[in-house]
Backbone bond lengths (Angstrom), bond angles and torsions (degrees), N, CA, C in turn:
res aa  C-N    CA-C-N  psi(-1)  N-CA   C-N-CA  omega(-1)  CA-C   N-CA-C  phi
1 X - - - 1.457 - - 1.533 110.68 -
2 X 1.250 118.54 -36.45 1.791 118.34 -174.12 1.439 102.46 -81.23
3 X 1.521 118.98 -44.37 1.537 99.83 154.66 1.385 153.65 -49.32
4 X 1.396 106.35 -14.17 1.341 137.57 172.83 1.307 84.47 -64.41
5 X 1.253 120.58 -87.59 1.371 129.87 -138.14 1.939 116.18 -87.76
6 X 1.362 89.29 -7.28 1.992 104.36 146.11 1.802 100.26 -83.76
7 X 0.684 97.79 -45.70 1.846 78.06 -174.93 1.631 116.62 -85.67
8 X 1.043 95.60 -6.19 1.932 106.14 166.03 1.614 99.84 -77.90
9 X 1.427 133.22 -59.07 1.306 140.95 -158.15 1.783 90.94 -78.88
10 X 1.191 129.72 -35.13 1.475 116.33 -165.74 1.603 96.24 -74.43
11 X 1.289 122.86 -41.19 1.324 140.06 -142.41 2.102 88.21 -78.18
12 X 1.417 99.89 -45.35 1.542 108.29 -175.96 1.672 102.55 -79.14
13 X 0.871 113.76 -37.53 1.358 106.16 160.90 1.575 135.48 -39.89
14 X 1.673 99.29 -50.08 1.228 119.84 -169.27 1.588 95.53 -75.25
15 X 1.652 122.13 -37.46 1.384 118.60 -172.19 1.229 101.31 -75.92
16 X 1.084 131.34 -5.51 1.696 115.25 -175.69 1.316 103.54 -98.70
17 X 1.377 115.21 -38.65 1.741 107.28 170.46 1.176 120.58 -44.01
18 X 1.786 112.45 -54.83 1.044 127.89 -177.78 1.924 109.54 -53.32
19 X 0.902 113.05 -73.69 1.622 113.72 155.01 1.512 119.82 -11.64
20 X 1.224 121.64 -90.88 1.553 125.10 154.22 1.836 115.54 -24.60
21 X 1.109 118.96 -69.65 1.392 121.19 177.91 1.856 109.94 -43.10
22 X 1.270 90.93 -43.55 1.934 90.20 174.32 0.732 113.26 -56.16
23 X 1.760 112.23 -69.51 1.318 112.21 -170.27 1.999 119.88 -66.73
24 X 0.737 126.29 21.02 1.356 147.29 -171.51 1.800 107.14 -107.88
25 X 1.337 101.62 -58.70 1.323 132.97 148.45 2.065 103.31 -12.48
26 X 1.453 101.55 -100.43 0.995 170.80 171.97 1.847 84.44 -14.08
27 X 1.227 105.10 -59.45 1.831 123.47 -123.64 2.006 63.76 -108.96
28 X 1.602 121.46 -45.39 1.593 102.18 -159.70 1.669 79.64 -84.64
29 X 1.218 152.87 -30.31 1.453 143.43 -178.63 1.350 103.01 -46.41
30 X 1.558 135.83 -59.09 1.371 138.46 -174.41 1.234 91.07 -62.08
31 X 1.615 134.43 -58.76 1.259 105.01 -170.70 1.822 131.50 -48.12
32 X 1.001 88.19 -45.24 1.653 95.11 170.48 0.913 127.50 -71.72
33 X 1.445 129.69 -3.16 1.473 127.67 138.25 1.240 137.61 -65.83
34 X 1.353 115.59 -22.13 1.335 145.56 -175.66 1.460 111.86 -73.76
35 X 1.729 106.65 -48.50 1.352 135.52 -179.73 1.522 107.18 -60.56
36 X 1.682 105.97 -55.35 1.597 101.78 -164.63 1.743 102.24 -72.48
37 X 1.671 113.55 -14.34 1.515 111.88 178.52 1.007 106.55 -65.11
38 X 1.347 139.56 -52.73 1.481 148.29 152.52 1.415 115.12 -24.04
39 X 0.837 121.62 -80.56 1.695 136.69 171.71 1.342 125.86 -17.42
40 X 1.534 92.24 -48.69 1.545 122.92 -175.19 1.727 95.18 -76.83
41 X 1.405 127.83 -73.32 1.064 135.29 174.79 1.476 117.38 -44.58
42 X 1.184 129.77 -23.05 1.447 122.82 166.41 1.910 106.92 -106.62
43 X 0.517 103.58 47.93 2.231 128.09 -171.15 1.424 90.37 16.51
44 X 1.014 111.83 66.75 1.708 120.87 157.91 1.149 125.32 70.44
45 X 1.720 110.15 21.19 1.653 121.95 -178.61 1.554 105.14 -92.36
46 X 1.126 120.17 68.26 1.663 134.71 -171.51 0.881 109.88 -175.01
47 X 1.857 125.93 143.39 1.370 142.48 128.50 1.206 119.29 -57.63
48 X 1.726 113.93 153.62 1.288 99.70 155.10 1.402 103.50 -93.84
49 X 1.392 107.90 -176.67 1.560 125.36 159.89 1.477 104.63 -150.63
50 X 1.525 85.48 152.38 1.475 98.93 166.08 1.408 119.38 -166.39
51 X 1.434 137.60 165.11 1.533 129.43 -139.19 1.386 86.39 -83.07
52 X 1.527 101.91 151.04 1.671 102.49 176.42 1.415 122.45 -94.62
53 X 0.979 112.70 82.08 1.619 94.42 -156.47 1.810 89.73 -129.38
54 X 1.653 127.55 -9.59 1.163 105.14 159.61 1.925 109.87 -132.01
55 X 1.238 111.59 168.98 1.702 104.77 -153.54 1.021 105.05 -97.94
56 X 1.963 129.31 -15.06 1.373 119.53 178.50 1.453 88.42 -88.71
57 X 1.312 141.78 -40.76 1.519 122.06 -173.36 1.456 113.21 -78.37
58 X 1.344 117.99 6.58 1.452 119.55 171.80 1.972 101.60 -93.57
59 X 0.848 122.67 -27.96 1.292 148.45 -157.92 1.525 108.74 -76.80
60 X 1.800 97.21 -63.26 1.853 104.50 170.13 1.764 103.48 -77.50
61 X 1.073 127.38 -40.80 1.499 121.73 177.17 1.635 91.10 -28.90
62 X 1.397 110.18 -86.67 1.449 131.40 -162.57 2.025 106.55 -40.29
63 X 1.359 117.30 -30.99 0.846 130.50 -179.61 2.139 120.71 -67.89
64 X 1.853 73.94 -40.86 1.572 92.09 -169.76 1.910 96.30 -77.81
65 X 1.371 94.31 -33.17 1.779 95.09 -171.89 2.030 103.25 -80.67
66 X 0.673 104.68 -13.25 1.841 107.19 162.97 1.548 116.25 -56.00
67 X 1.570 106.59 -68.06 1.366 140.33 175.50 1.781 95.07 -55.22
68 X 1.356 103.81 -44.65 2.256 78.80 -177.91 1.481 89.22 -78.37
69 X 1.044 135.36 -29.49 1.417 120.03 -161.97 1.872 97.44 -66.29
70 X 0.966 110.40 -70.62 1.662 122.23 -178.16 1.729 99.60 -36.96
71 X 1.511 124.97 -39.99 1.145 136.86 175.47 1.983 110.28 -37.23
72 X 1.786 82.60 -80.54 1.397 94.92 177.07 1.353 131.44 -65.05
73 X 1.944 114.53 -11.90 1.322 96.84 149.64 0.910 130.95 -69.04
74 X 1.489 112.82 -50.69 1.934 107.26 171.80 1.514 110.62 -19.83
75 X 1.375 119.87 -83.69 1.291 146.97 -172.00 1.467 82.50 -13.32
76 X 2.047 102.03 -82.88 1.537 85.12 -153.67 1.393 124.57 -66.77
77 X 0.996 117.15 -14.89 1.977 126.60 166.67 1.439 108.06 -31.77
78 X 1.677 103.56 -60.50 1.470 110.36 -160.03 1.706 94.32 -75.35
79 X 1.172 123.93 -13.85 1.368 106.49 -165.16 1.396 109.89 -103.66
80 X 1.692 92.88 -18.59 1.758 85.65 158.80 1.545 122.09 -86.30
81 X 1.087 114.20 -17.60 1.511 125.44 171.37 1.716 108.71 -72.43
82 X 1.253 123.34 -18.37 1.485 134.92 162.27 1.467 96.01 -45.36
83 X 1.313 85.23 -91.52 1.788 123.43 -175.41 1.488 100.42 -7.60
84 X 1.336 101.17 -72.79 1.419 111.53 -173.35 1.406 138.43 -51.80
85 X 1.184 101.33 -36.89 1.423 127.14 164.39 1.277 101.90 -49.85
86 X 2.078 118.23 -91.36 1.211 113.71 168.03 1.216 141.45 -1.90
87 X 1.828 108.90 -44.33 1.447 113.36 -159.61 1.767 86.21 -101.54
88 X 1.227 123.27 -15.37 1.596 103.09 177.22 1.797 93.32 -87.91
89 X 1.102 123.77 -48.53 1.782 106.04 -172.27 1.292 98.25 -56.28
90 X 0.859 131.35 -64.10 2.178 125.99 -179.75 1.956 95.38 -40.78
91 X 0.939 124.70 -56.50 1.382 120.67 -164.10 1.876 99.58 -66.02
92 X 1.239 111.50 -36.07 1.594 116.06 -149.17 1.987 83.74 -90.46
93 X 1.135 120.71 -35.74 1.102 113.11 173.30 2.141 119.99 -77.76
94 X 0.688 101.54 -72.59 1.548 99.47 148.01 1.375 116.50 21.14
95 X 1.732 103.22 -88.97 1.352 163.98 178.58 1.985 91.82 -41.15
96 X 1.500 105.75 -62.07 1.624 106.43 -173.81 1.331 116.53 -86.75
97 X 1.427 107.79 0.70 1.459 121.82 -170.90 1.950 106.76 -71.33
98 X 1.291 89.33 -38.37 1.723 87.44 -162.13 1.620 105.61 -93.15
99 X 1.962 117.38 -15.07 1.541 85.58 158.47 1.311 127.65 -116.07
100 X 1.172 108.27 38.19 1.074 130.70 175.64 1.652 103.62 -89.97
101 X 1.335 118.03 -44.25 1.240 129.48 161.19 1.578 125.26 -18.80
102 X 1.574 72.07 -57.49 1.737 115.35 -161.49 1.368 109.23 -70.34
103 X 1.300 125.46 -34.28 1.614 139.61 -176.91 1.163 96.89 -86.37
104 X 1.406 132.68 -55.83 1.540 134.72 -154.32 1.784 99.85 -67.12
105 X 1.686 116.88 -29.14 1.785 112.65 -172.03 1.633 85.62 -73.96
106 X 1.280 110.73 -59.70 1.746 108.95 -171.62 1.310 112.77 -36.74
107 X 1.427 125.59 -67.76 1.819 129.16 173.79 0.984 100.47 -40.09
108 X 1.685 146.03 -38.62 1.393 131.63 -162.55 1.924 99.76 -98.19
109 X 1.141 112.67 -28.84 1.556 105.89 162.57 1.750 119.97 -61.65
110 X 1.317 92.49 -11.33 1.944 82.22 -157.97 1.746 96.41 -105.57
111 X 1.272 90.68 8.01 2.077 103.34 178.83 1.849 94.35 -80.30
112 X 1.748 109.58 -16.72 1.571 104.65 -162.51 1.376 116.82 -94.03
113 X 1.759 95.17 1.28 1.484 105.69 -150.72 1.972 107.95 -104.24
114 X 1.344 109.22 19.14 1.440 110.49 -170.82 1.363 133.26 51.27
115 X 1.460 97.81 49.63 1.502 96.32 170.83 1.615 119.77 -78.30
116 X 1.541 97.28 180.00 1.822 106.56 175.00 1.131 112.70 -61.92
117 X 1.337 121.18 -170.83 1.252 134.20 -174.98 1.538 108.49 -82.00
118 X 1.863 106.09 -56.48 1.568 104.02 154.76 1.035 124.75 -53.85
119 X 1.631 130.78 -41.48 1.540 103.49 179.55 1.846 121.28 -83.13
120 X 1.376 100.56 -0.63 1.548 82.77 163.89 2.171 109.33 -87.95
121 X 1.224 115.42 -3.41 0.978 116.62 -169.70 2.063 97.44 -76.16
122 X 1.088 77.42 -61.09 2.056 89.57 160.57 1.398 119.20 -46.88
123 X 1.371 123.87 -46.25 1.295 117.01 -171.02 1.811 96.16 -81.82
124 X 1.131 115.73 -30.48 1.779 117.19 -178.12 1.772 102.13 -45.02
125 X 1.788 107.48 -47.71 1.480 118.26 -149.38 1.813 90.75 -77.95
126 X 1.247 109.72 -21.41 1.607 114.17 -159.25 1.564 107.31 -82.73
127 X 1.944 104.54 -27.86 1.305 103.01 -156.65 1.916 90.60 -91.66
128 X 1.553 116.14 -23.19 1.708 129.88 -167.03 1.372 83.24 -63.50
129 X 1.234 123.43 -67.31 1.771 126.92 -148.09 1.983 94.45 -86.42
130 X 1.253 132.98 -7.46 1.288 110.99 -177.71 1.778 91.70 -87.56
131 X 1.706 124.15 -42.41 1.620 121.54 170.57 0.990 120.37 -60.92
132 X 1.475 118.91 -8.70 1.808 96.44 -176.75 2.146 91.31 -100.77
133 X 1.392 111.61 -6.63 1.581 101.42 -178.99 1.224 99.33 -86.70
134 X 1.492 128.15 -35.77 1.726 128.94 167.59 1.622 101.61 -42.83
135 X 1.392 123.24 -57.32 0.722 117.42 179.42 1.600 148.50 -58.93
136 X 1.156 97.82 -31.22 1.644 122.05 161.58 1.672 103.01 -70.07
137 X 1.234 132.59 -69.27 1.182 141.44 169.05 1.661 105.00 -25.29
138 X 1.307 130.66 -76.11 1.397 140.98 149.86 1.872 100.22 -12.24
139 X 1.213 114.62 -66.59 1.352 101.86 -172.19 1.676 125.21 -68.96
140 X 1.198 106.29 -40.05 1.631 113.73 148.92 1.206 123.85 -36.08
141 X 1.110 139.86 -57.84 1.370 151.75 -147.77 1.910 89.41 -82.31
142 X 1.217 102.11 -50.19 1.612 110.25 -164.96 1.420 98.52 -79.19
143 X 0.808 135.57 -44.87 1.766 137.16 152.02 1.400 111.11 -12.72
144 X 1.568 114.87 -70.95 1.259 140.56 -174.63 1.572 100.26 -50.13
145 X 1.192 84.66 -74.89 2.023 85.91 -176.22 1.343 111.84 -59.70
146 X 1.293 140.83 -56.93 1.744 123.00 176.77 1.657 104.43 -46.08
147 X 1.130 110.86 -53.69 1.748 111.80 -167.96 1.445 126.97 -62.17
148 X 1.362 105.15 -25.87 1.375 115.42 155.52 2.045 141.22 -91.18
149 X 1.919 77.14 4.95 1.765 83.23 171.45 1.842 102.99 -129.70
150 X 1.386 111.88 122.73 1.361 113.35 -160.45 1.630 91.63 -102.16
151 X 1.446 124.68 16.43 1.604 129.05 -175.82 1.759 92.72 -77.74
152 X 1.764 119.84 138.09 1.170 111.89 160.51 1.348 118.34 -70.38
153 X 1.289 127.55 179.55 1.333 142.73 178.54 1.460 112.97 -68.39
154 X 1.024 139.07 146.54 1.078 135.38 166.44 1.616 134.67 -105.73
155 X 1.382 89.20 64.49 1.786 115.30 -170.05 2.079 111.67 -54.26
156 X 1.475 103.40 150.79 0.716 132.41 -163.88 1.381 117.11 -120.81
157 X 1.806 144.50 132.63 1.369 115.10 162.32 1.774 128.83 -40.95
158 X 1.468 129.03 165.01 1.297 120.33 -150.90 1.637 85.46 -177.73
159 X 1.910 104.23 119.53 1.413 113.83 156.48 1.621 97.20 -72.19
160 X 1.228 115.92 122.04 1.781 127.19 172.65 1.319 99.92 -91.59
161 X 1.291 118.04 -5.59 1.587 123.18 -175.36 1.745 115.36 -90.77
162 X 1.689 103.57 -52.05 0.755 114.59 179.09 1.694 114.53 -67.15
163 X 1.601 117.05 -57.17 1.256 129.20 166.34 1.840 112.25 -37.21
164 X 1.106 124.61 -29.12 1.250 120.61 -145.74 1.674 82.18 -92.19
165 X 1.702 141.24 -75.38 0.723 144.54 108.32 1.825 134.56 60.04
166 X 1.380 80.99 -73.21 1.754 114.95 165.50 1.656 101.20 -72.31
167 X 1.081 122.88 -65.89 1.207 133.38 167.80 1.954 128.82 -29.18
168 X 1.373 90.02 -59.97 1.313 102.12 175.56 1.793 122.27 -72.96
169 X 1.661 111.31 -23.33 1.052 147.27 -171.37 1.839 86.03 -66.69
170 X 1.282 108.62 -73.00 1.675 127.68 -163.74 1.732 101.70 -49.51
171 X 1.409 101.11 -43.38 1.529 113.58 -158.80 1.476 114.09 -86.30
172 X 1.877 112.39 -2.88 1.320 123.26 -171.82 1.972 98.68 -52.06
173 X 1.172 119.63 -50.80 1.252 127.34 -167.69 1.658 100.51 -54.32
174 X 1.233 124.31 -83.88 1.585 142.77 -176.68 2.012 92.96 -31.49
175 X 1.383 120.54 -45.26 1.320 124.64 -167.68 1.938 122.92 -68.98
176 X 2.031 86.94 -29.06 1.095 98.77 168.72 1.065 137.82 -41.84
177 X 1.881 88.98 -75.68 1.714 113.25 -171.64 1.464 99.33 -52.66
178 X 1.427 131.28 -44.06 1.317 121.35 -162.99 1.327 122.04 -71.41
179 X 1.512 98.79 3.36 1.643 102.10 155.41 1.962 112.03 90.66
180 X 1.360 88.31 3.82 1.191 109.25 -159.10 2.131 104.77 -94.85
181 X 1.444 99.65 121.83 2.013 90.17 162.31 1.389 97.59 -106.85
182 X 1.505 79.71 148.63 1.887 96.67 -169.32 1.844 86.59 -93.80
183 X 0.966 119.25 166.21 1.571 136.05 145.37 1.880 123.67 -112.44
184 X 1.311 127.04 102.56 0.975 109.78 -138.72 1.853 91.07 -123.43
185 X 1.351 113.12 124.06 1.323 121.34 -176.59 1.809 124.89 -133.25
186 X 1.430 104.43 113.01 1.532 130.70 178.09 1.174 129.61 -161.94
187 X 1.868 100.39 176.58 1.342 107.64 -136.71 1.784 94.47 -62.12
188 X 1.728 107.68 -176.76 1.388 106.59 159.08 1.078 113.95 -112.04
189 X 1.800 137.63 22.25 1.152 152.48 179.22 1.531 112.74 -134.03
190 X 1.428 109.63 129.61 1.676 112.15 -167.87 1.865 92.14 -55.33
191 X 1.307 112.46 155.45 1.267 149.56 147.70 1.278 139.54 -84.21
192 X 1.230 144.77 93.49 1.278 122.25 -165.75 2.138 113.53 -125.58
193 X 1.359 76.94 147.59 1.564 84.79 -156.79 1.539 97.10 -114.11
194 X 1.683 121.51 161.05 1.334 89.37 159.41 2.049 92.48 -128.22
195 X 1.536 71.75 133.83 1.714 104.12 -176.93 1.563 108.86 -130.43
196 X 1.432 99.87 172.68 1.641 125.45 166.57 1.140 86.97 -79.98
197 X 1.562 121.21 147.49 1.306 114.09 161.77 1.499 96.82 -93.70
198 X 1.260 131.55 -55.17 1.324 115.96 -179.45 1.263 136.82 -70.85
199 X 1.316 111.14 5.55 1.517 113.03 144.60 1.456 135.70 -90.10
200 X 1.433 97.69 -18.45 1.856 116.92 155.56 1.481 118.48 -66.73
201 X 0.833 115.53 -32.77 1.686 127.35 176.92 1.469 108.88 -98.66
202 X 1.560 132.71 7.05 1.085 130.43 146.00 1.560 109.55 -105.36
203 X 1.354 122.57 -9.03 1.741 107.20 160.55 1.294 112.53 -90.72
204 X 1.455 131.59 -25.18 1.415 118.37 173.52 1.596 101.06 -65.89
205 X 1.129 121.32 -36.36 1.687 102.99 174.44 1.364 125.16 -59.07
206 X 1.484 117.90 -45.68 1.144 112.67 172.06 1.486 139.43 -68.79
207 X 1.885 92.79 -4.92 1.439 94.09 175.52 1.619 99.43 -93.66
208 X 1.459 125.43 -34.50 1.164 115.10 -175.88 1.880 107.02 -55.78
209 X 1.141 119.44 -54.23 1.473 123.94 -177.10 1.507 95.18 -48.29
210 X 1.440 136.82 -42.18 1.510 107.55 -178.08 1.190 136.27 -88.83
211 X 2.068 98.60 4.49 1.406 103.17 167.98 1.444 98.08 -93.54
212 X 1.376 133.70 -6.43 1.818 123.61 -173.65 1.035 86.23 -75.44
213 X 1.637 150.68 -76.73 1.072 165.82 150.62 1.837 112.82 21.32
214 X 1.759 90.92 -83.70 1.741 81.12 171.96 1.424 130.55 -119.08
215 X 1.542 117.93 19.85 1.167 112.29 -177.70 1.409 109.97 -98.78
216 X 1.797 127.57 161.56 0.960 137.78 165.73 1.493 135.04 -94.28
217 X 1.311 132.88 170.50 1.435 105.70 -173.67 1.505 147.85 32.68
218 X 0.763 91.12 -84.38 1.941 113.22 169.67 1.581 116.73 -100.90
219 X 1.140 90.33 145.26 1.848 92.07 139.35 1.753 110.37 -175.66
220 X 1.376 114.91 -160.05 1.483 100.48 -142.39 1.378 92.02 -138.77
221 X 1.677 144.08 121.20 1.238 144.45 -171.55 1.460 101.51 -121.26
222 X 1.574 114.13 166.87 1.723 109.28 164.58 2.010 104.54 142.64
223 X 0.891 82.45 -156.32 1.821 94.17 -155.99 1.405 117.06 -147.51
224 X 1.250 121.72 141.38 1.755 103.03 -169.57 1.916 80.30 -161.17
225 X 1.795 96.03 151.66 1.419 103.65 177.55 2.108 87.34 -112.24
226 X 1.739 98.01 146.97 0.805 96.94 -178.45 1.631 109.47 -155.10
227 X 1.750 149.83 119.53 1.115 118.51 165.56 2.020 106.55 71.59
228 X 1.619 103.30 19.03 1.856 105.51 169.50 1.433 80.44 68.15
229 X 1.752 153.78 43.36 1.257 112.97 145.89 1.659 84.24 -144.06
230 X 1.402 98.54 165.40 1.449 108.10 166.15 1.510 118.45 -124.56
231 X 1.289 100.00 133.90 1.374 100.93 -175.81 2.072 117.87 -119.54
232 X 1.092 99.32 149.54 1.280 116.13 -153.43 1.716 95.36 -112.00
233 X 1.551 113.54 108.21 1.377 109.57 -171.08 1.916 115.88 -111.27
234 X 0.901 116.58 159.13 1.786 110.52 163.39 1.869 100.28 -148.09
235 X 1.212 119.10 118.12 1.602 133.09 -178.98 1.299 116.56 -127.04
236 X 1.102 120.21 101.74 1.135 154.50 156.64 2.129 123.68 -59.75
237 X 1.465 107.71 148.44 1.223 91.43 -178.26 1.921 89.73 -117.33
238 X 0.680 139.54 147.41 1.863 160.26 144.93 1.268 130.42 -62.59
239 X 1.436 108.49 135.43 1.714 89.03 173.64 1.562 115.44 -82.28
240 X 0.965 150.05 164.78 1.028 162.46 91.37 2.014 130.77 60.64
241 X 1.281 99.74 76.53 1.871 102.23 -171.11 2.042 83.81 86.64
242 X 1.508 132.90 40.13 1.079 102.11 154.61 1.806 99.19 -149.29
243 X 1.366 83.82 65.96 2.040 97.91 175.47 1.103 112.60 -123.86
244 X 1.262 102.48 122.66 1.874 138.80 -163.34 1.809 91.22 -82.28
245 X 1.749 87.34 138.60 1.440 103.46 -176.05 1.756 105.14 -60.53
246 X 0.981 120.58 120.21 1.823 117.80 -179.30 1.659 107.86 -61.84
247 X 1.110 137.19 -18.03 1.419 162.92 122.50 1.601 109.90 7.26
248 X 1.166 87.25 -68.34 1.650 116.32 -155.97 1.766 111.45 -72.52
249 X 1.814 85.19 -57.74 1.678 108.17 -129.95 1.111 97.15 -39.42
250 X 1.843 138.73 -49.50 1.303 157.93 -173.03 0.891 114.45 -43.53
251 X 1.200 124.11 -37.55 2.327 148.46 173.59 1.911 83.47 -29.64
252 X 1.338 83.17 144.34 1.986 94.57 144.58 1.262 117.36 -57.23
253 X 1.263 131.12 115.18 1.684 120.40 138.35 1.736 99.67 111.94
254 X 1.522 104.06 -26.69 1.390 101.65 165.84 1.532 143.80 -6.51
255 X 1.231 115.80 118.99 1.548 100.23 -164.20 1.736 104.41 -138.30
256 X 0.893 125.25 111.19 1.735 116.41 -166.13 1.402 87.24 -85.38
257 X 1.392 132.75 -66.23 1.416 128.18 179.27 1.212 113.49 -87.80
258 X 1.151 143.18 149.62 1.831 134.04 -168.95 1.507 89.05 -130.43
259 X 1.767 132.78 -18.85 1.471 118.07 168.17 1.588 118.43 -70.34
260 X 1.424 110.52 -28.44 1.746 150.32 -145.55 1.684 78.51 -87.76
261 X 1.034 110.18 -66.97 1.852 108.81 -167.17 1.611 126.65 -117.31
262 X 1.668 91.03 49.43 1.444 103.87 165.55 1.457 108.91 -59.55
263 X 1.288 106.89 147.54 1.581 110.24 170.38 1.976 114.35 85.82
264 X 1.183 96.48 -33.33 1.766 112.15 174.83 1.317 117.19 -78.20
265 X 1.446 124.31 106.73 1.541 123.17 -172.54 1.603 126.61 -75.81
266 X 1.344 82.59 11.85 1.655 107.64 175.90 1.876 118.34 29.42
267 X 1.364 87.97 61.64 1.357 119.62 168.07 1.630 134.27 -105.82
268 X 1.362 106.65 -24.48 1.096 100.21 175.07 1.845 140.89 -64.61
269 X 1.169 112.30 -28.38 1.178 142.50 -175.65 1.359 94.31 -86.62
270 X 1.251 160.09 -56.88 1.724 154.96 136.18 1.523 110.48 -8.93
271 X 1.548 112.79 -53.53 1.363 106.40 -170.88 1.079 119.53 -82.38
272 X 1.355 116.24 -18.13 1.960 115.03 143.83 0.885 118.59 -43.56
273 X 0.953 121.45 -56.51 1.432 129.79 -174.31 1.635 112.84 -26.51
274 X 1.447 85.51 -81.96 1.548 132.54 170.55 1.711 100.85 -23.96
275 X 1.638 109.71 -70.86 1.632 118.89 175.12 1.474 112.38 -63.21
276 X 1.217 113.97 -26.54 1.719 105.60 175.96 1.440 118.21 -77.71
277 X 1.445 122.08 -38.33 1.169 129.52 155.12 1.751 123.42 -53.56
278 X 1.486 118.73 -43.45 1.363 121.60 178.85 2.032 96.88 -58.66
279 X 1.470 118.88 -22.08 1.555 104.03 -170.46 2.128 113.24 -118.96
280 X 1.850 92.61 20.26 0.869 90.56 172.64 2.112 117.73 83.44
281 X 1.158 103.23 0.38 1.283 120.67 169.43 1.397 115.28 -98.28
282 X 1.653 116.81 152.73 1.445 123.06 -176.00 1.462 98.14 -123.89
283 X 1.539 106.09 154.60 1.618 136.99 -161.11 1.970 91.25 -120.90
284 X 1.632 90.01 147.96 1.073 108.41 -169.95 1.373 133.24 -145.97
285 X 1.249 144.16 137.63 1.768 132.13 164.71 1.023 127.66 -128.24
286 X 1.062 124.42 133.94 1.843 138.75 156.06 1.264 127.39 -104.58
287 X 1.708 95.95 137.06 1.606 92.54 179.52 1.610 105.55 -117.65
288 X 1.651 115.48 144.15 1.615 94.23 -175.88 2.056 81.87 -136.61
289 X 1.177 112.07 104.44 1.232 124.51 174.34 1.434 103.84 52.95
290 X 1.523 126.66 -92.29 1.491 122.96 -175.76 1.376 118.73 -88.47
291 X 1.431 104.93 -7.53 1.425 109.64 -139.93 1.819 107.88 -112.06
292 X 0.971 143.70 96.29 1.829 147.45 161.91 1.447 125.27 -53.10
293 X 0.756 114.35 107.98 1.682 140.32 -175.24 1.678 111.31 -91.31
294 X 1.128 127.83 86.55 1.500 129.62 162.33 1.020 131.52 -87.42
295 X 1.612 140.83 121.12 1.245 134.80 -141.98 1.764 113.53 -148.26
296 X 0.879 113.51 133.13 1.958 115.71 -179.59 1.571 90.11 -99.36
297 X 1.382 115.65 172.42 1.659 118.33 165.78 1.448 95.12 -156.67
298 X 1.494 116.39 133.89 1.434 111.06 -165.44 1.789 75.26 -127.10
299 X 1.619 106.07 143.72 1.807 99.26 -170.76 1.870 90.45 -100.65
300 X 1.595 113.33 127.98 1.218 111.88 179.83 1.511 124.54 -58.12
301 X 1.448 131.01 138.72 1.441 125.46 -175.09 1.630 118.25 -80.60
């Protein structure tokens, strides 16, 4: 009978260790979940730890802290391998900037010089394709510099009413030739946002250039407060089997038609992006059967 009840007390003994040891278990497992949430959230500039008190969970700790280490080299590899990149497309553009310069005064000198009918037809094709590579070049370069400075903008209050306006006012000429009537709709009370202005006045350009680009006839510009935000629209109508995923369009390099925008490095619509994000604003698309909807949203203060 007293052996009974020594091997009852050892046996309860043993279950309570065992108990304790789980939950010990258990309690350093949450910790190390907790840890890698941390870990993760500071991009892998942390160890874990945890009490040492058993040798296979001392064992994978040490295992798991290898793997962030190997982690955060990658990381910084790729981010110096970013870097670098960046600083050669900013450098490599740069670099094509000034003779490109250099060709474009010459083509416009040799318009003075009385050529034929064919060779001004030649010099027309020489001077189209040397501005649209300035132009691509231009978009590179600006690539480079947003992508390599992760500082936000340093926005300011902003009539979006007045600016918007001003804008469209400047651009009446460029809107003309392209054959294009605008339809133009806003508030009758200033708006105020706080933006860059000169990074706002480089996304209304780039949205206007992608409605000169592919819209027909018409299309429809303007500004509306709605829900504390204001949003800043340009809608366009398309022809037919050539509507860009609204998903996408914003992506780098994006191309809904790739016959449609030969020659276009299909950057512009990214580097909105890019500037709407540097001021704390979100980019947007709609598609309504033929028709593309591009949109900024600045959230009111």
């Amino acid at each position: 009978m007293k052996f009974l009840i020594i091997l009852c007390v050892l046996l309860l003994i043993i279950i309570i260790c065992l108990a304790v040891h789980i939950a010990r278990l258990k309690s350093a497992m949450k910790d190390i979940g907790k840890e890698l949430i941390l870990t993760r959230d500071r991009s892998y500039d942390r160890q874990i730890t945890i009490p040492l008190f058993d040798k296979s969970l001392t064992d994978m700790t040490s295992e798991i802290n290898r793997s962030l280490y190997f982690q955060k080299k990658l990381k910084l590899e790729s981010e110096r391998s970013e870097e670098t990149m960046r600083r050669s497309v900013s450098d490599i553009a740069h670099d094509i900037r000034t003779p490109l310069t250099v060709i474009n005064g010459n083509l416009q000198l040799m318009e003075y010089e009385g050529l034929g009918e064919e060779g001004r037809e030649h010099l027309r094709i020489c001077r189209e394709k040397t501005a649209l590579l300035k132009t691509m070049t231009d978009e590179f370069f600006e690539l480079a510099v947003l992508e390599s400075n992760d500082a936000p903008a340093e926005t300011v209050p902003v009539d979006i009413t007045a600016v918007f306006l001003q804008f469209m006012a400047d651009n009446e000429a460029v809107i003309s030739r392209s054959g294009l009537v605008p339809e133009i709709t806003f508030p009758e009370k200033s708006i105020f946002i706080n933006a860059d202005e000169h990074m706002l006045m480089r996304m209304l350009g780039n949205l206007l250039n992608n409605v000169i680009k592919y819209a027909k006839g018409t299309f429809s510009a303007g500004l509306y407060e709605k829900n504390n935000k204001c949003t800043i629209f340009f809608s366009n109508e398309l022809r037919a089997g050539n509507i860009p995923d609204p998903e996408l369009i914003f992506e780098r390099s994006y191309r809904g038609d790739r016959a449609r925008n030969a020659g276009n490095a299909g950057l512009g619509l990214y580097i909105v992006k890019l500037l709407a994000g540097k001021q704390g604003a979100a980019v947007g698309a709609d598609t309504d059967e033929n028709r593309l909807t591009l949109k900024i949203e600045y959230t009111l203060k």
